[in-house]
C-alpha positions as CSV (number, residue, x, y, z in Angstrom):
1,X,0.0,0.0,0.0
2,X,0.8,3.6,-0.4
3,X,3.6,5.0,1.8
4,X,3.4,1.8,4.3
5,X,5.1,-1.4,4.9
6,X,2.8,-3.3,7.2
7,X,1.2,-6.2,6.3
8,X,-2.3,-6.0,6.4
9,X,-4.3,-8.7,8.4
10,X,-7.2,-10.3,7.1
11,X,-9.5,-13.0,9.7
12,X,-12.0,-15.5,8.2
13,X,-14.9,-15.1,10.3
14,X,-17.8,-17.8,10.5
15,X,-20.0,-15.2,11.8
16,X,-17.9,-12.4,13.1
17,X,-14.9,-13.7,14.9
18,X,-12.8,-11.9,17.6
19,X,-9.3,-12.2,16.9
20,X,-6.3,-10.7,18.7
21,X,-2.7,-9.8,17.3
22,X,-0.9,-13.2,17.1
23,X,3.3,-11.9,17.2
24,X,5.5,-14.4,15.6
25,X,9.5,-13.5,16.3
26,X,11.9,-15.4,17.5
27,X,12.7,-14.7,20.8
28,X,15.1,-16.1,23.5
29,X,13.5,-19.3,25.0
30,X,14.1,-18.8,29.2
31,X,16.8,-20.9,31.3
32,X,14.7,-24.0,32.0
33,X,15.9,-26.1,35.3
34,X,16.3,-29.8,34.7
35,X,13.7,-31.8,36.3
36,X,12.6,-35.6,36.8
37,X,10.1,-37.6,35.5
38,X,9.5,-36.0,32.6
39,X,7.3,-37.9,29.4
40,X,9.6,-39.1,26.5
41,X,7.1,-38.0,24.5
42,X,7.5,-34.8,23.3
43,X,4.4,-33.4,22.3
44,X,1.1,-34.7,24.6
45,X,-2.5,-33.9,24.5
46,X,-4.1,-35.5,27.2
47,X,-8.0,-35.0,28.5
48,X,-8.1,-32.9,31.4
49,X,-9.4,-34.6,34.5
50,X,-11.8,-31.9,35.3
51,X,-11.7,-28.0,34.7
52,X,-11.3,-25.8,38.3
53,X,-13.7,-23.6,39.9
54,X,-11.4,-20.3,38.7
55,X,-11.4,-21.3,34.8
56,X,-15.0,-22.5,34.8
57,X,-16.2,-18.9,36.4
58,X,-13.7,-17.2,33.6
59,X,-15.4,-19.2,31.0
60,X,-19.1,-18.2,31.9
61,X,-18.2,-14.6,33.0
62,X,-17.9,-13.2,29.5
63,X,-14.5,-11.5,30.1
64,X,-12.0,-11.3,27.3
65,X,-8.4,-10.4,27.5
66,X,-5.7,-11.9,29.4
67,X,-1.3,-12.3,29.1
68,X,-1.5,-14.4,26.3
69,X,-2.6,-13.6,23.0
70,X,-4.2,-16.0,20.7
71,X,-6.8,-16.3,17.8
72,X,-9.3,-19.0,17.1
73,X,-11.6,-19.8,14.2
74,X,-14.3,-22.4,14.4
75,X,-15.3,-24.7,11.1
76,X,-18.8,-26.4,11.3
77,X,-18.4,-29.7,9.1
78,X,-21.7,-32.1,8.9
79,X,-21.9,-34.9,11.4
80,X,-22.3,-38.6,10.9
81,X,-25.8,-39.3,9.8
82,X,-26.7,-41.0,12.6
83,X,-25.6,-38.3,15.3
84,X,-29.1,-36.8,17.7
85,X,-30.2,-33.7,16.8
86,X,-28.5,-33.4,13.6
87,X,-25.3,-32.7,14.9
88,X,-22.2,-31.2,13.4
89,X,-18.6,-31.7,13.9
90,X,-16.8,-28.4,14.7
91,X,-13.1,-28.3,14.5
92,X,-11.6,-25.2,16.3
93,X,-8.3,-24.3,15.3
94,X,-6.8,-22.1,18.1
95,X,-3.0,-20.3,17.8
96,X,-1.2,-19.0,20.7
97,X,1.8,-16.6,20.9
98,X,4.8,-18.2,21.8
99,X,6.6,-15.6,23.4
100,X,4.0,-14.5,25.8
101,X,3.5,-18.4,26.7
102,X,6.5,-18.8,27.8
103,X,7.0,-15.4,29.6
104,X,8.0,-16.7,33.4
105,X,8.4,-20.4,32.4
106,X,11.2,-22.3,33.9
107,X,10.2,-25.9,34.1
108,X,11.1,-28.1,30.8
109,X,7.6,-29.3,31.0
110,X,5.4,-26.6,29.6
111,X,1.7,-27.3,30.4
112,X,-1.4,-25.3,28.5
113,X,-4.7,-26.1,29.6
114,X,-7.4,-25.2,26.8
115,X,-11.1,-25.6,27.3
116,X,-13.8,-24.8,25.1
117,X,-17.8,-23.9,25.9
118,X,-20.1,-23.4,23.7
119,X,-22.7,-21.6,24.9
120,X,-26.3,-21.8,23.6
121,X,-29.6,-18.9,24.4
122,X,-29.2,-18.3,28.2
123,X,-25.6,-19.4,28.8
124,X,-26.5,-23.0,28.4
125,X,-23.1,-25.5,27.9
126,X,-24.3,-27.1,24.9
127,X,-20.9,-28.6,24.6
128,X,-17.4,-28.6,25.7
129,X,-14.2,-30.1,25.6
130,X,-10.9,-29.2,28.0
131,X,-7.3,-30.9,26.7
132,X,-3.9,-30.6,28.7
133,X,-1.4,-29.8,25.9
134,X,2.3,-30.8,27.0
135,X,5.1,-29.7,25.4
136,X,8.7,-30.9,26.1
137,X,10.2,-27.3,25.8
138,X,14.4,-29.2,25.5
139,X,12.8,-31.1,22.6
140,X,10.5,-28.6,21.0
141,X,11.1,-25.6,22.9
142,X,12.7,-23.3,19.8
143,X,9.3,-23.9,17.8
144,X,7.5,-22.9,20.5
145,X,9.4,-19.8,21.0
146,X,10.2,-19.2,17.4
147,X,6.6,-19.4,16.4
148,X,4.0,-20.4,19.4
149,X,1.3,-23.3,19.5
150,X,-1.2,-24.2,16.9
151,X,-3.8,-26.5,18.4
152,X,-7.4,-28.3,16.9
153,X,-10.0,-29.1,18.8
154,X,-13.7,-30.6,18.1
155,X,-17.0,-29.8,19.5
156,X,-20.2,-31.7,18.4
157,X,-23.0,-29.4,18.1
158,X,-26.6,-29.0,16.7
159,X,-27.8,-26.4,14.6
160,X,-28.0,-23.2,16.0
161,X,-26.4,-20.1,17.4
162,X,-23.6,-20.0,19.9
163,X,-20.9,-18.0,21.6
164,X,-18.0,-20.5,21.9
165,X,-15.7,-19.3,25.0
166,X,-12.0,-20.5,24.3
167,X,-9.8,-20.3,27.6
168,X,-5.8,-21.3,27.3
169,X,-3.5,-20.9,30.5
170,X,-0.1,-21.9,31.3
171,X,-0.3,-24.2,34.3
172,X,2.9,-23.4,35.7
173,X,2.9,-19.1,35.3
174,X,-1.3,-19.2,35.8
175,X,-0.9,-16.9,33.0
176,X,-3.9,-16.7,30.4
177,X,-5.8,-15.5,27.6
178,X,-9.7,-15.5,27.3
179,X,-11.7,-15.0,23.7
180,X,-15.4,-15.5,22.8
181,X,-15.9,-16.7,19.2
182,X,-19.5,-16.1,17.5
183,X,-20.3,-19.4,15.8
184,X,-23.7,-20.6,13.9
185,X,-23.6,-23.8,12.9
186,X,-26.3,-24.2,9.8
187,X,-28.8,-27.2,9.2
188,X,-26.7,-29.3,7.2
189,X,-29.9,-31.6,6.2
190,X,-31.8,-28.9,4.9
191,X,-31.3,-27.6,1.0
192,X,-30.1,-24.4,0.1
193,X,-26.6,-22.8,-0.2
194,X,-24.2,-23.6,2.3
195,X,-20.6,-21.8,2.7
196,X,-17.8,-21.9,4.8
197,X,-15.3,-19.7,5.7
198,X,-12.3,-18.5,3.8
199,X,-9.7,-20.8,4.5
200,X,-5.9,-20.0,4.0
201,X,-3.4,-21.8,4.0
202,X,-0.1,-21.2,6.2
203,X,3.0,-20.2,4.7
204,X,4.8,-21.3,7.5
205,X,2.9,-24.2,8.7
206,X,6.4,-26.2,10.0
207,X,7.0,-23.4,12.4
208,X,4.3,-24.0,14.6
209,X,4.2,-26.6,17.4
210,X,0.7,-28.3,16.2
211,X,-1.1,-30.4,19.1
212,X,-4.3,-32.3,18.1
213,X,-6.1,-35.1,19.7
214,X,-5.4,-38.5,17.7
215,X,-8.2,-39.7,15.2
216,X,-9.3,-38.1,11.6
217,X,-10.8,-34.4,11.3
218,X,-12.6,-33.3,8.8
219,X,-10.1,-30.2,8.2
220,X,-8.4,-33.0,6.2
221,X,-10.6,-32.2,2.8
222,X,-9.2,-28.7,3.1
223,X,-5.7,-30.0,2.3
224,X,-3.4,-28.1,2.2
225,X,-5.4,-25.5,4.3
226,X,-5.3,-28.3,7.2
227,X,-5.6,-27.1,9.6
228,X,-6.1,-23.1,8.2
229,X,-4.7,-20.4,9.4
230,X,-6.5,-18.6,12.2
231,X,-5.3,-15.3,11.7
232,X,-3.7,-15.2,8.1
233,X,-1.7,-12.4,7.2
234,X,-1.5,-11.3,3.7
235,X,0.6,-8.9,2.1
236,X,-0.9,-6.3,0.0
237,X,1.0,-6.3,-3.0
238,X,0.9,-10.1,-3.5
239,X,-1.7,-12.6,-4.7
240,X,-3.7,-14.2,-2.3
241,X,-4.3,-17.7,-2.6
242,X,-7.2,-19.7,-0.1
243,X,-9.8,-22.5,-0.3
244,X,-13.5,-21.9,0.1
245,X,-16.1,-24.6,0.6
246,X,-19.7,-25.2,0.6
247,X,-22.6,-27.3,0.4
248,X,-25.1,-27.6,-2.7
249,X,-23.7,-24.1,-4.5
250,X,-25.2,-22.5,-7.2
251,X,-23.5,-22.8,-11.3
252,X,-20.7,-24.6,-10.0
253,X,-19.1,-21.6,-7.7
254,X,-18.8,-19.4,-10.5
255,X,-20.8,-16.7,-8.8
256,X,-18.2,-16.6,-5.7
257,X,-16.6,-13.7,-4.6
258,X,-14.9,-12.4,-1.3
259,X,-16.2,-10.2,0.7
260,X,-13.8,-7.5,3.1
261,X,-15.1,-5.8,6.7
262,X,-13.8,-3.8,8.8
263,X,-15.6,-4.3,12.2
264,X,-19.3,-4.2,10.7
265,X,-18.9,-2.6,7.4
266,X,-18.5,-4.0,4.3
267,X,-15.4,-2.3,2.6
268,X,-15.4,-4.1,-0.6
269,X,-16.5,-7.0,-2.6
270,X,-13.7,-8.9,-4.7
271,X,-13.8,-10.9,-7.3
272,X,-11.7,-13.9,-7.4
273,X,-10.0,-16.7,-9.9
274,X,-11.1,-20.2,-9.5
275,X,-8.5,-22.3,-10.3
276,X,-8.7,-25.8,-9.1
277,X,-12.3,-27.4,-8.0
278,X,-12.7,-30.5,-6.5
279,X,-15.3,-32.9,-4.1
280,X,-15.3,-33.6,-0.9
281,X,-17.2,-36.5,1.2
282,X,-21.4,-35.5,1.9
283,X,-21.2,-33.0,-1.2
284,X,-18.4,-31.2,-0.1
285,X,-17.2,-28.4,-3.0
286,X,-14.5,-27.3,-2.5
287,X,-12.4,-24.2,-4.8
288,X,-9.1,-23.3,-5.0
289,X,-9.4,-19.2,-5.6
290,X,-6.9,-16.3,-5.8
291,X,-7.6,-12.4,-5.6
292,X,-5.5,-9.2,-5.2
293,X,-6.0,-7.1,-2.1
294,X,-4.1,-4.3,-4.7
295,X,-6.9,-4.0,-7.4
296,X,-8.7,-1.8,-4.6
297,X,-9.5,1.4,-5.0
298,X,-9.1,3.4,-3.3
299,X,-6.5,0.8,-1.5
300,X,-7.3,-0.9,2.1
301,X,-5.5,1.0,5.1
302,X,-2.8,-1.7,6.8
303,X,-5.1,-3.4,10.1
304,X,-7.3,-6.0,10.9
305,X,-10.2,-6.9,8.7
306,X,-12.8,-9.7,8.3
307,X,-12.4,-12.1,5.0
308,X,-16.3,-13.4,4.2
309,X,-17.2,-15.5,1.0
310,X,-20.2,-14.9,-0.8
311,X,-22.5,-16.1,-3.6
C-alpha cells in the first residue's frame, strides 16, 4: 500500500470472529531447570481430568483479555448421519503466541490447559471439551518460541447459534488468555446454499508446534489449508491464494466472490479466480481461488479486517 510497509491482516470469520494480534519472532527461549520424571514424548494432548472452579467462572463470565494472546476460528463440518439432533462436527483451530506463553516459564515441562464452551440462548453449555497440551520445551522448545502453539479441537453441536468461549493458561505461570468466538452452525440436512469460511493456508505451517487429539478431522478435505490459518496475514502487493467450501452451491461456484469488513462494514466486494475445483465427502465443494487485495480502490488501510465469501 501507499507509503506503508505493514502487512495487512485479514480473519475469516464464521459469523464475526474476535481475533487478537498473534506476534510471531523469535525470541530467547528462558533458562529452564532440569527436572525428573519428565514424558519421553515430546508433544502430549491429554483429557483434562476436570476443569477448576477459577477457569469454569472465567469461562461463563464473558471476560476477554488476558497475558497471552491467541486467535481461534471455528469450522462447522456435517456430522455422521446417525448423530441426535442433527449434529455437526466443529473443529476449532486455536493459535497462541509463543513468546508471551513462555514469559515466566522455567520448568522443561510446559503445560497449556485449553477448554472450550459453547454456549447456547441463556448461557447453556451445549458442549465442551478441556485438553492438557504438554510440550517438552528441551525437545521442542525453539518452535514454540520461534513461532508459538497451533492447536485443533472438536466440539459436536446442533444447529444453532452459539458464543463458543476459548480459555488457554499456562499451568505453571497461571498466566492466560480468554476469547469469545460467534459461531452458527447451519442445518446441514436442509437444501439451500451452504458456505464456509475462507480458509488459507499457512506459509509457515512447520513453524508451529501443532497439538491435536489423535483420530481423523474433517479439516483433512481442506488440504493443504489443514488445519487453516487462524489469523492469516496477507501482504498487500501479492496474490492471495485460499480455499472456500460449501454445500449444494449454485453454477458450479462461478458466482463466488470475497467479501472484506472492517468491524461491521462491508469495505469491498472482490472478485476472485477459481483455479482448481474439487469434491469432498457429503457433497463437499471445495475451490481453489486467488484475488488481489491491490486491485482496490481506493487501497485498504494496513489493520485487521474480516475475510467473508459470498455467492
Amino acid at each position: 500500500m501507499p507509503g506503508a510497509d505493514v502487512p495487512t491482516l485479514f480473519r475469516p470469520p464464521s459469523a464475526s470472529l474476535p481475533a487478537v494480534a498473534l506476534l510471531a519472532g523469535l525470541v530467547a527461549l528462558p533458562v529452564v531447570a532440569p527436572a525428573e520424571g519428565r514424558p519421553r514424548t515430546p508433544l502430549r494432548v491429554l483429557p483434562t481430568g476436570g476443569l477448576k472452579v477459577e477457569s469454569a467462572a472465567l469461562l461463563m463470565s464473558g471476560q476477554e483479555g488476558g497475558t497471552i494472546p491467541f486467535a481461534a476460528l471455528p469450522l462447522p463440518f456435517p456430522g455422521p448421519a446417525d448423530e441426535p439432533d442433527g449434529r455437526a462436527r466443529v473443529p476449532v483451530v486455536v493459535e497462541i503466541d509463543g513468546t508471551d506463553l513462555l514469559a515466566g516459564q522455567r520448568d522443561p515441562l510446559l503445560r497449556i490447559e485449553i477448554s472450550l464452551y459453547a454456549l447456547a440462548a441463556g448461557d447453556r453449555v451445549a458442549a465442551s471439551r478441556l485438553d492438557t497440551v504438554e510440550i517438552d520445551l528441551e525437545q521442542l522448545g525453539a518452535g514454540v518460541g520461534e513461532s508459538g502453539v497451533r492447536y485443533v479441537g472438536e466440539l459436536a453441536l446442533a444447529p444453532d447459534t452459539y458464543r463458543v468461549r476459548v480459555l488457554v493458561r499456562n499451568m505453571a505461570t497461571g498466566e492466560l488468555g480468554l476469547r469469545t468466538l460467534a459461531l452458527t452452525v447451519p442445518p446441514f440436512d436442509k437444501t439451500g446454499a451452504l458456505l464456509l469460511p475462507p480458509a488459507f493456508a499457512d506459509p509457515g505451517p512447520d513453524l508451529w508446534i501443532t497439538a491435536r487429539p489423535a483420530g481423523p478431522s474433517p479439516l483433512a478435505a481442506l488440504t493443504p489449508a489443514d488445519p487453516p490459518s487462524a489469523r492469516p496475514i496477507l501482504a498487500p502487493d501479492e496474490e492471495a491464494s485460499l480455499l472456500v467450501a460449501g454445500w449444494r452451491l449454485p453454477g458450479n461456484g462461478d458466482g463466488l466472490r470475497i467479501q472484506i469488513y472492517r468491524q461491521a462494514d462491508k469495505v469491498a466486494d472482490l472478485p476472485v479466480q477459481i483455479g482448481e475445483r474439487r469434491e469432498g465427502a457429503d457433497g463437499l465443494q471445495i475451490f481453489a481461488l486467488t484475488f488481489r487485495p491491490q486491485t482496490l480502490e481506493p487501497a485498504l488501510e494496513p489493520g485487521e479486517y474480516d475475510l467473508r465469501a459470498a455467492l
